[in-house]
N, C-alpha and C positions, 0 to 999 in steps of 0.2 A: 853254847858249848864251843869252847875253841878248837878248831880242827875237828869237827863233828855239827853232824846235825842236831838242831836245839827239839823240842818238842812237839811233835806236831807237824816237822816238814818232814819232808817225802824228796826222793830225789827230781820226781816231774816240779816241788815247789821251788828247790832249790834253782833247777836249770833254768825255772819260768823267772827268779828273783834276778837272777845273774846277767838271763838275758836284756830284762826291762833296764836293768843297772848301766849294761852295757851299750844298751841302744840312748839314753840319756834323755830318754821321754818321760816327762810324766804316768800316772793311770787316766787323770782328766785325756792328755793328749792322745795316750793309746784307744779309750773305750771313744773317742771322738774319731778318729780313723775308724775303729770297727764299726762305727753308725756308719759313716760312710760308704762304707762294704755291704751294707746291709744285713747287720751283725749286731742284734742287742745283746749287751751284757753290761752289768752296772760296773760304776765303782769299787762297790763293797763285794761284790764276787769277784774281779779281779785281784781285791787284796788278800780273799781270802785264800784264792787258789795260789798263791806266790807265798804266802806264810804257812799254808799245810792246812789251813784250819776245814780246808775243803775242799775236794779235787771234783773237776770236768767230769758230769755221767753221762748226760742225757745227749739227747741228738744235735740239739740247736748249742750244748758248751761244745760238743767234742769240734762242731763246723765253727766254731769259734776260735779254737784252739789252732784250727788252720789257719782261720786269717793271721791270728798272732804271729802264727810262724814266719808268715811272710812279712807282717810288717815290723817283726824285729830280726829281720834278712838272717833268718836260721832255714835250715835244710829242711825240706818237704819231710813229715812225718817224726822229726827228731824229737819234738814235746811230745807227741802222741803218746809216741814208742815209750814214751816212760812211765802212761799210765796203767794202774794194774787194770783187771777185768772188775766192770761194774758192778757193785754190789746189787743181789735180789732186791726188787720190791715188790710191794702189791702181797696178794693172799699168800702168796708162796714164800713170801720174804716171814712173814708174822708166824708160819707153820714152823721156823727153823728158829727162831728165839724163843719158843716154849719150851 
C-alpha cells in the first residue's frame, strides 16, 4: 500500500524493516551476530517479525529484541516500545475464544 501500511505490518514490523534496511545487513548476518550474543532466533522469525506476519511475545524474543536494538545502533527500548501487550495463552487464553 503506498504511503500506508500493507497487510499484516504493525508499526514495531515497519520500524524493525526500516531499521534492518538501514543498517545494510543481511537476516543471515543479523541472526549470526545474535548467536553471538547468545541469542537464538531463526531466520524465518526474523522475517516474520519485520513483515508483521508475527510479533516478539515470549521472554527469550522480547531479550532478542534488545540485542537487535543494539546491533542495529537504535535507542535502548525504541522496538520494544512498539510492541503491544502479549496476547493470553494457556487455559485462560481458550476460556476467551469460546
Amino acid at each position: 500500500m503506498p504511503g500506508g501500511m500493507g497487510m499484516g505490518e504493525t508499526v514495531f514490523s515497519d520500524a524493525l524493516r526500516t531499521a534492518i534496511a538501514t543498517s545494510g545487513l543481511s537476516l543471515d548476518r543479523i541472526q549470526a551476530r545474535l548467536h553471538a550474543r547468545g541469542v537464538s532466533v531463526s531466520v524465518t522469525a526474523l522475517s516474520y517479525w519485520q513483515s508483521g506476519k508475527r510479533q516478539p511475545e515470549r521472554q527469550n524474543s522480547l531479550f532478542a529484541v534488545r540485542a537487535l536494538e543494539d546491533i542495529l545502533q537504535l535507542p535502548a527500548g525504541s522496538l520494544l516500545s512498539l510492541l503491544p501487550p502479549p496476547r493470553p495463552r494457556g487455559v485462560a487464553s481458550r476460556r476467551f475464544r469460546n
